[in-house]
KOLVEXLUM-273637 format. One record per residue: residue in three letters; residue number from 0; x, y, z of N, C-alpha, C in turn. Coordinates in steps of 0.1 Angstrom, whole numbers, plus 2048, in hexadecimal, padded with zeros to 3 digits. Example, Ala and Ser with C-alpha at 12.3 -4.5 7.8 and 13.67 -1.06 7.14 Angstrom:
NODE, type, seq, n_xx, n_yy, n_zz, ca_xx, ca_yy, ca_zz, c_xx, c_yy, c_zz
NODE, ALA, 0, 884, 7C7, 84E, 87B, 7D3, 84E, 884, 7DF, 84E;
NODE, SER, 1, 880, 7EA, 847, 889, 7F5, 847, 881, 800, 84F;
END
This chain:
NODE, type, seq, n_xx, n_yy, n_zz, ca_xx, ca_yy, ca_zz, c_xx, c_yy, c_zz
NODE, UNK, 0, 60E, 3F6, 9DD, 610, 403, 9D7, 607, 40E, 9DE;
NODE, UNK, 1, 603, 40D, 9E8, 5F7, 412, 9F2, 601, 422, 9F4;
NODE, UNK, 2, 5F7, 42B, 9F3, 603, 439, 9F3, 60D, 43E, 9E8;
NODE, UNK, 3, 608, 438, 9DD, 60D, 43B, 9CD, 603, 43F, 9C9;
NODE, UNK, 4, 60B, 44A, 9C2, 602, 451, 9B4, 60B, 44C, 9AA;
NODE, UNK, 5, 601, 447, 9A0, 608, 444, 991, 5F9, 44A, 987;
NODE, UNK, 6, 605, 451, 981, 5FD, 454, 973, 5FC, 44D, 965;
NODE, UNK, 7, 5F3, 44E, 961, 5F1, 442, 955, 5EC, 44B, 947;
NODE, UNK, 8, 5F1, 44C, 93F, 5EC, 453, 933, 5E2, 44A, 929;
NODE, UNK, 9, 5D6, 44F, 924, 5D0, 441, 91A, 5CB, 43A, 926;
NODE, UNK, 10, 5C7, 43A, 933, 5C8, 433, 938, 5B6, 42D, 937;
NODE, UNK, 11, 5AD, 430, 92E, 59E, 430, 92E, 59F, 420, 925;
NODE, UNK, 12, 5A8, 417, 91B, 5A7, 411, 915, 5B7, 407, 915;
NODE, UNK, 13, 5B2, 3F6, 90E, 5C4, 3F6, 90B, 5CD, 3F3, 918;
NODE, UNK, 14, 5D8, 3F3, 912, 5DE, 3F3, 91A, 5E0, 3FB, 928;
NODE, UNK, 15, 5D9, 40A, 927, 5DA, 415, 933, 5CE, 40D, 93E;
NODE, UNK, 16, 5C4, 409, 938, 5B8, 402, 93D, 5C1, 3F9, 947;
NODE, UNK, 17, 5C6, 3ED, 940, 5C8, 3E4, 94B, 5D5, 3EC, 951;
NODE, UNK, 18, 5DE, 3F2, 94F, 5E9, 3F8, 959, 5E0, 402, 965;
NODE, UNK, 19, 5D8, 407, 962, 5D2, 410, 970, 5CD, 404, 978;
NODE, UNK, 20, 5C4, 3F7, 970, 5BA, 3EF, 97B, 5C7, 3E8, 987;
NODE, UNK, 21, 5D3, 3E8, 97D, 5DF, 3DE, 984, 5E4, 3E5, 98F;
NODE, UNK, 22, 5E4, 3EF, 98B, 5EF, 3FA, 992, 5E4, 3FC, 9A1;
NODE, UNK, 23, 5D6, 3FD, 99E, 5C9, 402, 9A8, 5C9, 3F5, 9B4;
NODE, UNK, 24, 5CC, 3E8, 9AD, 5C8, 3DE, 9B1, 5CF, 3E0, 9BF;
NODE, UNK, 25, 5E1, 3E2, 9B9, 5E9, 3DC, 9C7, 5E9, 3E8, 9CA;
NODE, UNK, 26, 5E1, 3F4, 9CD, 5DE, 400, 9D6, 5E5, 40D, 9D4;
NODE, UNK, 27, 5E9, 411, 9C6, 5EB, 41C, 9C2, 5DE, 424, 9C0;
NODE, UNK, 28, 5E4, 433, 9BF, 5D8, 43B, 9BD, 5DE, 440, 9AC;
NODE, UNK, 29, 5D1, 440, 9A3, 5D4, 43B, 997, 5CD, 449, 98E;
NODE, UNK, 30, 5D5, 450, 987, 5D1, 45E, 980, 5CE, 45C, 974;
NODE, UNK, 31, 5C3, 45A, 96D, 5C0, 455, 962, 5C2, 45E, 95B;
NODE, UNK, 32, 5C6, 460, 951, 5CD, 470, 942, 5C9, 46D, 93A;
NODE, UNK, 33, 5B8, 46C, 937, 5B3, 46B, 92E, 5B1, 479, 91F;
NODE, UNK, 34, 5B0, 476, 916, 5A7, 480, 912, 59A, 482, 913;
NODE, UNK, 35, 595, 479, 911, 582, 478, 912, 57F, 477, 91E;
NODE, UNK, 36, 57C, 480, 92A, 573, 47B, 937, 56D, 470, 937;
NODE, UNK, 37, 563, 477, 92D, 559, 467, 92A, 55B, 45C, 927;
NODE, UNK, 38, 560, 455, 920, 56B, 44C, 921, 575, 445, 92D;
NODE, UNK, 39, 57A, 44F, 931, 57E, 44C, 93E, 577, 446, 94D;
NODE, UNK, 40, 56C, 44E, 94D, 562, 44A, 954, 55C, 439, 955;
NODE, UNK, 41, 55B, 438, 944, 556, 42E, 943, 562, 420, 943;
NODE, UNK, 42, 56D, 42A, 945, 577, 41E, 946, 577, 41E, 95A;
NODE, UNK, 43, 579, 425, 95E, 576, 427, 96F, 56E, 41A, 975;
NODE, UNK, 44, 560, 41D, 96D, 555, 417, 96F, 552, 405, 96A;
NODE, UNK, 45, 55D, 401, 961, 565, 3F8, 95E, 56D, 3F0, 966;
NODE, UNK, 46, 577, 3F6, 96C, 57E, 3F2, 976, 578, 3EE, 983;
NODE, UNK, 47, 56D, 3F6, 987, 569, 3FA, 995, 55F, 3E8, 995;
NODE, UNK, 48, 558, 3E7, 989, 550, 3DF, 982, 557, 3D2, 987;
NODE, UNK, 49, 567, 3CF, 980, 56B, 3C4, 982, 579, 3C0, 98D;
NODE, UNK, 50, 57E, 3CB, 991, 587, 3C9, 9A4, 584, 3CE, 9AC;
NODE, UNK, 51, 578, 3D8, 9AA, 572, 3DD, 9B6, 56D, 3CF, 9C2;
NODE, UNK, 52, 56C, 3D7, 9CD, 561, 3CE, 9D5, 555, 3C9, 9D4;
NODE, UNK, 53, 54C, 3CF, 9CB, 53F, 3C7, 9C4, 542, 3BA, 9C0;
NODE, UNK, 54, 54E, 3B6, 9BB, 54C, 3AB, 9B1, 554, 3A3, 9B8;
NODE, UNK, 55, 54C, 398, 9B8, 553, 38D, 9C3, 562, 386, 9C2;
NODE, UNK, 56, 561, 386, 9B5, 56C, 383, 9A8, 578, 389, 9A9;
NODE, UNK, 57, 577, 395, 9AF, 582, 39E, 9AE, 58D, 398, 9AD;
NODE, UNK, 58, 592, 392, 9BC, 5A0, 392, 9BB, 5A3, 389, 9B3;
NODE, UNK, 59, 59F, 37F, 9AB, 5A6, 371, 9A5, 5A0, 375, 996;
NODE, UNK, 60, 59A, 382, 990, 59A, 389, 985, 5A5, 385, 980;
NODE, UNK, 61, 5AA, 383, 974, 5B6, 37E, 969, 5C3, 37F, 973;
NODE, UNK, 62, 5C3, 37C, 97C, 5D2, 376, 984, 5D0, 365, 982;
NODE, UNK, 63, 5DE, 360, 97F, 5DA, 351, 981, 5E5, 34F, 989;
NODE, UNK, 64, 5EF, 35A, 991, 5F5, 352, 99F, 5F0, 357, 9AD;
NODE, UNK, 65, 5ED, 34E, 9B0, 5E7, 351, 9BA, 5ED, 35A, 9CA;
NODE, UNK, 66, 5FB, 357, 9C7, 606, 362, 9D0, 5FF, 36E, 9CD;
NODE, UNK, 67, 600, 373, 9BD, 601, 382, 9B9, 5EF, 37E, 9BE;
NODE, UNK, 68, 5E8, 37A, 9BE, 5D9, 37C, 9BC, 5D6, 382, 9CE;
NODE, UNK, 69, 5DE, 37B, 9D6, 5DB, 37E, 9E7, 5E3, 38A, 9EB;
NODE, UNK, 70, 5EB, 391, 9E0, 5EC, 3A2, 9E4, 5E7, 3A9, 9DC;
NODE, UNK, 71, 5DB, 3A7, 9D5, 5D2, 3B1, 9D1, 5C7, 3B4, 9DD;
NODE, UNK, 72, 5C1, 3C6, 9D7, 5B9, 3C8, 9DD, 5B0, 3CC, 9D6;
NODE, UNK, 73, 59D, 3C9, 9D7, 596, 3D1, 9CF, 598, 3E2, 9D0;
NODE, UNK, 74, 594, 3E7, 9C5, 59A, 3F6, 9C1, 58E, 3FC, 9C7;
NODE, UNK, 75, 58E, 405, 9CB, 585, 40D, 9D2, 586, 41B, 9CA;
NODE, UNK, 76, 579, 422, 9C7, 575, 42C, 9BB, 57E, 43C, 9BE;
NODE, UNK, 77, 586, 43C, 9CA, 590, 449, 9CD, 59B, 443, 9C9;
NODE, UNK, 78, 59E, 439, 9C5, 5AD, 438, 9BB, 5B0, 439, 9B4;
NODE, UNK, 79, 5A2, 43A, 9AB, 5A2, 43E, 99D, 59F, 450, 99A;
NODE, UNK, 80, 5A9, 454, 992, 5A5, 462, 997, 5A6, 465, 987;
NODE, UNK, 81, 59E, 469, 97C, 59B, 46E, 970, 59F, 481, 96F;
NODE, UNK, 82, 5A5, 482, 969, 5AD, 48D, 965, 5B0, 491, 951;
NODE, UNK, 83, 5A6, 498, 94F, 5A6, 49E, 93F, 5B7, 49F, 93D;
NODE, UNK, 84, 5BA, 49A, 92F, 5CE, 499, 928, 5C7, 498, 91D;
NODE, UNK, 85, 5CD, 4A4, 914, 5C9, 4A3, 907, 5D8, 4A5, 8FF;
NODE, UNK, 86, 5E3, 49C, 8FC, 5F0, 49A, 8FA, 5F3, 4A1, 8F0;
NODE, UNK, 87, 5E7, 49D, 8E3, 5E6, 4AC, 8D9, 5E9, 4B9, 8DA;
NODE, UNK, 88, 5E5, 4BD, 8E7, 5E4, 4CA, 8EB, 5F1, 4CD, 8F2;
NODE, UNK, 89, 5F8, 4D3, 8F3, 604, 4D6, 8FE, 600, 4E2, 90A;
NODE, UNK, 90, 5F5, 4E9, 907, 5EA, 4EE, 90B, 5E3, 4E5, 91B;
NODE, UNK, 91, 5DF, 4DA, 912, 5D7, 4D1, 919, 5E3, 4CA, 921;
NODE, UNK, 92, 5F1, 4C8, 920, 5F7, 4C2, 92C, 5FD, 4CB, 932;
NODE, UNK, 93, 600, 4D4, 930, 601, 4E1, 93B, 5F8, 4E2, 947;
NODE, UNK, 94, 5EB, 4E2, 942, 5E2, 4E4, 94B, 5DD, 4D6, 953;
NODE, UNK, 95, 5DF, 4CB, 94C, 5DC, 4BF, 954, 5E9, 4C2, 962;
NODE, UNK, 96, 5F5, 4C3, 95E, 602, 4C2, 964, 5FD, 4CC, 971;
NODE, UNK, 97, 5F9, 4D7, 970, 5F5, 4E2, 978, 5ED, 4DA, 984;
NODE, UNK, 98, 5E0, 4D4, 97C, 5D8, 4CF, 985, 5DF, 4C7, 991;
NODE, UNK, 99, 5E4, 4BA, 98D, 5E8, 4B1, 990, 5F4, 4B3, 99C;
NODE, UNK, 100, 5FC, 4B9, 995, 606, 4BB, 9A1, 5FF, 4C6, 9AD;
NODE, UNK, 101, 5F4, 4D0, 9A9, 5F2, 4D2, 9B2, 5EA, 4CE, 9C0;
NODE, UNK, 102, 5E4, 4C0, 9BC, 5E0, 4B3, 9C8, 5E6, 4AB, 9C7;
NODE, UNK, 103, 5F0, 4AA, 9BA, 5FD, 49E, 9C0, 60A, 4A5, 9C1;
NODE, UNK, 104, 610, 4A8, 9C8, 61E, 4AE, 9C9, 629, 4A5, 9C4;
NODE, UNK, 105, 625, 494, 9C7, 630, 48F, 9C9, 627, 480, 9C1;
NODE, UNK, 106, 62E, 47F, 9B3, 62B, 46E, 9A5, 633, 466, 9AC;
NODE, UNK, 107, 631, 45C, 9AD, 63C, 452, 9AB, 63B, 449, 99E;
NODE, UNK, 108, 632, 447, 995, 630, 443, 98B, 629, 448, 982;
NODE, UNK, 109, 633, 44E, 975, 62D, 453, 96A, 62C, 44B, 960;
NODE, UNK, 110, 620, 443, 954, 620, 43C, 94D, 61A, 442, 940;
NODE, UNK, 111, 624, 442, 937, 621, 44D, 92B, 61C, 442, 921;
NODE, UNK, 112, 60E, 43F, 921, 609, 434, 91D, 601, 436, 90C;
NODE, UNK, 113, 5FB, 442, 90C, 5F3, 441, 900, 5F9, 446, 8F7;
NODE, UNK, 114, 5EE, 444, 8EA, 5F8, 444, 8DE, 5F2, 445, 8D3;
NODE, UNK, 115, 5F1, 444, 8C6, 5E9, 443, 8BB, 5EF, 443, 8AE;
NODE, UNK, 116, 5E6, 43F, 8A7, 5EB, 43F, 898, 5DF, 442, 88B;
NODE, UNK, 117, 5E4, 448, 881, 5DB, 451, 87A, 5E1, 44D, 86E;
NODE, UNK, 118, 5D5, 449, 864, 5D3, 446, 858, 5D8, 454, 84B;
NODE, UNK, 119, 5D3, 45E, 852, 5D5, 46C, 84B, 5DF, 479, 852;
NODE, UNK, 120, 5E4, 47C, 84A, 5EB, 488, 852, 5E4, 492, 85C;
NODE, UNK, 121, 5E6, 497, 868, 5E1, 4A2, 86D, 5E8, 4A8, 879;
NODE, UNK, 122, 5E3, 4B4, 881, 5F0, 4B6, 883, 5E5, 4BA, 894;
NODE, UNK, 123, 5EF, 4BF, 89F, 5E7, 4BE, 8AC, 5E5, 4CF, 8AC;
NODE, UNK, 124, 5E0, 4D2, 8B3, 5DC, 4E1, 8BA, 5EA, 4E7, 8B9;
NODE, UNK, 125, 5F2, 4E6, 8BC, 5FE, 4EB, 8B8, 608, 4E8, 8AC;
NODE, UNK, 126, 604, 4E5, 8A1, 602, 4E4, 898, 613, 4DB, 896;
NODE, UNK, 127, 610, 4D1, 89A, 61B, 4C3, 89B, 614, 4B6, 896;
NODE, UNK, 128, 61B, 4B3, 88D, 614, 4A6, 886, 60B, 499, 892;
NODE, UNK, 129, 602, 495, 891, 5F9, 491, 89A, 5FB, 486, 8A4;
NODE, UNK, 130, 603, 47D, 89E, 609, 46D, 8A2, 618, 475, 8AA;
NODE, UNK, 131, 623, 479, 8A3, 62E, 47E, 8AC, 626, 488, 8B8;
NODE, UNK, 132, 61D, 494, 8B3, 618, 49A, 8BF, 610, 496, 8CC;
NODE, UNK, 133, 609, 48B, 8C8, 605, 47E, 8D0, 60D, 478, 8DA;
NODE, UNK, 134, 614, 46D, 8CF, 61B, 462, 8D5, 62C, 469, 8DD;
NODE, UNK, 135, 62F, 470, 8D4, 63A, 477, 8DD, 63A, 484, 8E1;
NODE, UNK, 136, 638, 48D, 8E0, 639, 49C, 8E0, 631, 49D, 8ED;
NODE, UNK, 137, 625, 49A, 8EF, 61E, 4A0, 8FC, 624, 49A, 903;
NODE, UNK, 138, 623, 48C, 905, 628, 483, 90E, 635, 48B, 913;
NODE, UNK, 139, 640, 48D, 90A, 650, 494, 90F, 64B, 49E, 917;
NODE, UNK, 140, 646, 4AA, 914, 63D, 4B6, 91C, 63C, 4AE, 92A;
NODE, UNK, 141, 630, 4A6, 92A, 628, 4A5, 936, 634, 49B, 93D;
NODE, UNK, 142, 640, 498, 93B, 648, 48E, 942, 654, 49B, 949;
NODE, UNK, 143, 654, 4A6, 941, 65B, 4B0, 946, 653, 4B5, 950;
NODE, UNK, 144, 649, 4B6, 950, 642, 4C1, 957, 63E, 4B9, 964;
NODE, UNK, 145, 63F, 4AC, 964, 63E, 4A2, 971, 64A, 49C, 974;
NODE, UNK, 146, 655, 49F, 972, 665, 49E, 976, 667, 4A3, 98A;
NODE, UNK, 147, 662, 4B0, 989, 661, 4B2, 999, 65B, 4AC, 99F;
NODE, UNK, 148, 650, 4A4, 99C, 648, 49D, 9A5, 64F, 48E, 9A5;
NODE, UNK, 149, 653, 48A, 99A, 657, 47D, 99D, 667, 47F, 9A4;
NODE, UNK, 150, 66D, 488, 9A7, 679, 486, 9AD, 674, 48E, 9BE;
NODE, UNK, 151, 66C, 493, 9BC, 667, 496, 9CC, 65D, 487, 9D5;
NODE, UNK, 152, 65B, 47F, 9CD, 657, 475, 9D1, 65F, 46B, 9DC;
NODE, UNK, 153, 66A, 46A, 9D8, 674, 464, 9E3, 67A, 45C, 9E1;
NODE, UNK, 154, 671, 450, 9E3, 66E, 445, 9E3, 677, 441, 9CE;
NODE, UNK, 155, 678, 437, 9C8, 67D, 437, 9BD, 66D, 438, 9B8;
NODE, UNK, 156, 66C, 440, 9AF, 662, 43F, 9A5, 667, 43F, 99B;
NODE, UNK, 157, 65A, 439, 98F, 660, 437, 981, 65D, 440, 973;
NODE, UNK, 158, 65D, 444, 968, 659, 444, 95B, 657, 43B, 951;
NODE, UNK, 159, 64F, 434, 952, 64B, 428, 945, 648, 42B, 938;
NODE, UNK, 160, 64E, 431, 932, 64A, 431, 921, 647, 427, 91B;
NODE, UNK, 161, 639, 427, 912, 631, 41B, 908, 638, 41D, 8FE;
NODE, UNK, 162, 63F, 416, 8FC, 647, 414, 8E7, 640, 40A, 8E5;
NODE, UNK, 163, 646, 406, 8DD, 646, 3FB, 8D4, 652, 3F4, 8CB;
NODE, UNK, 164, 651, 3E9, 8C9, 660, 3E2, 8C4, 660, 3E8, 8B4;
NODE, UNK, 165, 657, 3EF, 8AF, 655, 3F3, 8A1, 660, 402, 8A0;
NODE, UNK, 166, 668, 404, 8A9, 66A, 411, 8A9, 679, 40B, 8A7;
NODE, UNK, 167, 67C, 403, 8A1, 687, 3FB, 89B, 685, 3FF, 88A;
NODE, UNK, 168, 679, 402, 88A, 674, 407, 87C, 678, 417, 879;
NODE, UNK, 169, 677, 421, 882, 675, 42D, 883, 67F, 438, 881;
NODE, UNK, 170, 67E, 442, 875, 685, 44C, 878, 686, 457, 87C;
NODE, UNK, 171, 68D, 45E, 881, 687, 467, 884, 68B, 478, 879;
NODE, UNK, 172, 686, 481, 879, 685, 48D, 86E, 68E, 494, 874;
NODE, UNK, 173, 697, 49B, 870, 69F, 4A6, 879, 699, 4B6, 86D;
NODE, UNK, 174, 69B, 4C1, 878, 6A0, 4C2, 881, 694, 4BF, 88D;
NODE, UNK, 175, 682, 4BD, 889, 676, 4C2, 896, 66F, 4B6, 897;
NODE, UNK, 176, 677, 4A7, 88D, 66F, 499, 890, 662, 49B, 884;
NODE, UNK, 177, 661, 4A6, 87F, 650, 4A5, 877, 652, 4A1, 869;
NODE, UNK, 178, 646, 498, 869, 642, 493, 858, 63B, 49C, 852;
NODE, UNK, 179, 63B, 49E, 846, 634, 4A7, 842, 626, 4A0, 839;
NODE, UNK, 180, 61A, 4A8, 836, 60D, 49F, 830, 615, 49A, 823;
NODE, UNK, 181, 622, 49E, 81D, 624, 499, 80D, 628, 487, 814;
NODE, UNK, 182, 634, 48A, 81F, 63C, 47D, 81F, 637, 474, 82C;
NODE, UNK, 183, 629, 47A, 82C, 624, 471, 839, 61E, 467, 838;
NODE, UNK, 184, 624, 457, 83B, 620, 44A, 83E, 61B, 445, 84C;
NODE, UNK, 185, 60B, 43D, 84D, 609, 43A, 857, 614, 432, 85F;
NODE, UNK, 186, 618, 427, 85C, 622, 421, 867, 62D, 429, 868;
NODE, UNK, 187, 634, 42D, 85D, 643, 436, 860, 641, 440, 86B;
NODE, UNK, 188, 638, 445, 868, 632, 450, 871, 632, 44A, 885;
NODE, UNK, 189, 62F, 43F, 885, 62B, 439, 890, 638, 430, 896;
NODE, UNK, 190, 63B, 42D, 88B, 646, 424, 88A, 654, 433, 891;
NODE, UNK, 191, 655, 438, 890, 65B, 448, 894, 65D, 44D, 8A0;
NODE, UNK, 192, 64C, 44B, 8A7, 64B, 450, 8B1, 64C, 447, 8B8;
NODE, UNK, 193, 64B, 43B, 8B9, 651, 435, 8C0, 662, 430, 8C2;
NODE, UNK, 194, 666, 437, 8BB, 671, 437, 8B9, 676, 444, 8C2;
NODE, UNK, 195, 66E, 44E, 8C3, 673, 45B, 8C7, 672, 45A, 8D8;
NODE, UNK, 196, 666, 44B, 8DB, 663, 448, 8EA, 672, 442, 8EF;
NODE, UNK, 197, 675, 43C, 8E8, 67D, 433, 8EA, 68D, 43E, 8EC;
NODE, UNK, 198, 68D, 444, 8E5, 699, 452, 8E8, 69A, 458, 8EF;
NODE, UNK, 199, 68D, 45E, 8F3, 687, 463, 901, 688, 45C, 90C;
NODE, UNK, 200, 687, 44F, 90C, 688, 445, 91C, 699, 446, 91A;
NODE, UNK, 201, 69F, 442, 912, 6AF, 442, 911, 6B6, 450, 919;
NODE, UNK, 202, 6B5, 45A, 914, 6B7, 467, 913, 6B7, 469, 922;
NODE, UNK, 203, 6A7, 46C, 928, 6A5, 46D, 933, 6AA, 466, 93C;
NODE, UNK, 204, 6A7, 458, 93B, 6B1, 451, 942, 6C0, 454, 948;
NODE, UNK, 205, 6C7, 457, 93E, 6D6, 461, 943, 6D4, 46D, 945;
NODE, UNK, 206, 6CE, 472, 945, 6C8, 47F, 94C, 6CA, 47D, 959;
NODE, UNK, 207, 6BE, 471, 95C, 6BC, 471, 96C, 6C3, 466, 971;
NODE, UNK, 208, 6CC, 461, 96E, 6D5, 458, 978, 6DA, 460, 981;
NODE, UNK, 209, 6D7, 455, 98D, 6DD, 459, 999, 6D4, 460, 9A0;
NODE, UNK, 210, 6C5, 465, 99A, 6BD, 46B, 9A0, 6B1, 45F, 9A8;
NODE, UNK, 211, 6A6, 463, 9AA, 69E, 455, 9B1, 68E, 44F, 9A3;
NODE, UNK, 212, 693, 455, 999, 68F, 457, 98F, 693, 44A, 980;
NODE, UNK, 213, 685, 441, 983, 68D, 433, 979, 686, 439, 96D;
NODE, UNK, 214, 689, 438, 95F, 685, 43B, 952, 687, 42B, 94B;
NODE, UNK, 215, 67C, 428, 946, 680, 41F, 939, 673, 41B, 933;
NODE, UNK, 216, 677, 418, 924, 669, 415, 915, 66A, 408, 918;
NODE, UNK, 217, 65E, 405, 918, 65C, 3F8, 914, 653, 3F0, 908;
NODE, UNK, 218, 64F, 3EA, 8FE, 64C, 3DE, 8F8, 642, 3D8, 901;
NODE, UNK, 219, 631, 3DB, 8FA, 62B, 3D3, 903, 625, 3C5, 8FD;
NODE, UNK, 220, 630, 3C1, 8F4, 628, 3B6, 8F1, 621, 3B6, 8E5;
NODE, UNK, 221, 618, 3A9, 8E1, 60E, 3A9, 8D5, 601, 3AE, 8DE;
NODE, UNK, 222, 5FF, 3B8, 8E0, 5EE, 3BD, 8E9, 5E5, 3C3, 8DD;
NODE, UNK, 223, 5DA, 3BD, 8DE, 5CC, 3BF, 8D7, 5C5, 3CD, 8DC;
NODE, UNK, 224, 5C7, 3DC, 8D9, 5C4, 3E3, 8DE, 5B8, 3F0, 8D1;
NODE, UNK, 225, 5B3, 3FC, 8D3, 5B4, 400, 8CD, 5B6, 409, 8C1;
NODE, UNK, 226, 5C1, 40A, 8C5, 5CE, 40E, 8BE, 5CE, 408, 8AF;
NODE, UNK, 227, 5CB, 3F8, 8AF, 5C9, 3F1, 8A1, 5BD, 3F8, 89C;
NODE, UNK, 228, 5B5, 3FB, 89E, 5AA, 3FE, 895, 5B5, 404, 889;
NODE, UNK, 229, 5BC, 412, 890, 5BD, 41C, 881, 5CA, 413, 879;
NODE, UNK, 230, 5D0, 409, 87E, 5D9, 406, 875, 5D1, 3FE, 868;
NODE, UNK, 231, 5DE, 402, 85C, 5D3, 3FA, 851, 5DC, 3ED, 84E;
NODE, UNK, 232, 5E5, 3ED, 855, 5EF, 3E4, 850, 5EF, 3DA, 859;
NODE, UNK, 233, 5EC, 3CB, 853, 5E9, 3BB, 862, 5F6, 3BA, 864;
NODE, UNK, 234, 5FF, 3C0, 85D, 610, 3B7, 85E, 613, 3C1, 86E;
NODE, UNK, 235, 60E, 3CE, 86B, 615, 3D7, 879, 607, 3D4, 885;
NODE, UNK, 236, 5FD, 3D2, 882, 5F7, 3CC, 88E, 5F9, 3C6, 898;
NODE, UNK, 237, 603, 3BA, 88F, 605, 3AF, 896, 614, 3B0, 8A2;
NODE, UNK, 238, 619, 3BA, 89D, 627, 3BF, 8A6, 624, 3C9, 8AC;
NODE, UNK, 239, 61A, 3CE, 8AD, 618, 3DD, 8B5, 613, 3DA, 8C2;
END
């Protein structure tokens, strides 16, 4: 992947954590879309920690074939490139989008990775329920606003949307998708927007056929992330 930019959303913890070390390893250059700097940093300094070239360990780090283990490379600290995303904000991905394309012209991998879930109702800086404003609404924004870059790219580049198999659960509100604080449930709520990821990868996808532009959600599995903290429920833990 040497001469790739891929962007990673969430990418300080979780699942975004190990997709940037993966993506750094085989020689992408890797845009972390954190909210927290600080956090991020200390996720950088994590990575650098354990595939960098300091650590003798690197390459045979959690690979157990040893084919994939002999095309890795340790990650070197200019691949990692930290960039403030506040998905709450539509504010805050406007201006990440600004940044970005203006030293990257041309994504070839956008990975709409983070996500959350809230015990209580609340709503983001633009006053959209917190989990839909999160999990789907910025994300949709910041995948528009990086459309020109991933089709100036050339080469096929992708869109990876993070769902979840829970969005078999989910409905969605007509006519704006929002719950309101009377009829707001933590999983329905979550359970929704992944559902709305999942509509979004569909959607786009016939949009861009035929273009050099691949779109699709995927199901990452039973992953121990943390995301479980705010769930109160061990039955949706265990599927998320």
């Amino acid at each position: 992947l040497e001469e790739k930019i891929a962007i990673v959303t969430g990418a300080n913890t979780g699942i975004g954590l190990c997709t940037a070390g993966e993506l750094a390893r085989r020689g992408a250059t890797v845009i972390m879309a954190c909210r927290s700097v600080e956090r991020a940093e200390t996720a950088k300094t994590r990575l650098l920690a354990d595939y960098g070239a300091t650590n003798p360990d690197w390459m045979k780090k959690d690979v157990a074939d040893p084919a994939v283990a002999s095309s890795l490379k340790p990650i070197e600290a200019n691949q990692l490139i930290i960039e403030q995303l506040d998905l709450g904000s539509l504010d805050s991905v406007r201006e990440f989008a600004t940044r970005v394309l203006e030293k990257y012209p041309k994504i070839h991998y956008l990975i709409n990775n983070a996500g959350l879930s809230l015990d209580i109702f609340s709503t983001t800086k633009d006053g959209f329920e917190q989990v839909i404003g999160v999990n789907h609404l910025g994300h949709f924004l910041l995948t528009e606003l990086m459309l020109p870059a991933l089709k100036a790219a050339g080469s096929p580049s992708r869109i990876i949307i993070v769902s979840s198999m829970v969005h078999y659960y989910g409905q969605l509100c007509k006519p704006d998708l929002q719950p309101t604080e009377e009829n707001y449930g933590q999983l329905s709520v979550y359970n929704s927007s992944k559902l709305a990821n999942v509509m979004h990868a569909v959607e786009l996808s016939e949009r861009l056929e035929g273009t050099n532009v691949t779109v699709v959600s995927l199901h990452p599995g039973v992953v121990e992330t943390e995301l479980h903290r705010d769930f109160k429920s061990t039955s949706m833990i265990s599927i998320t």
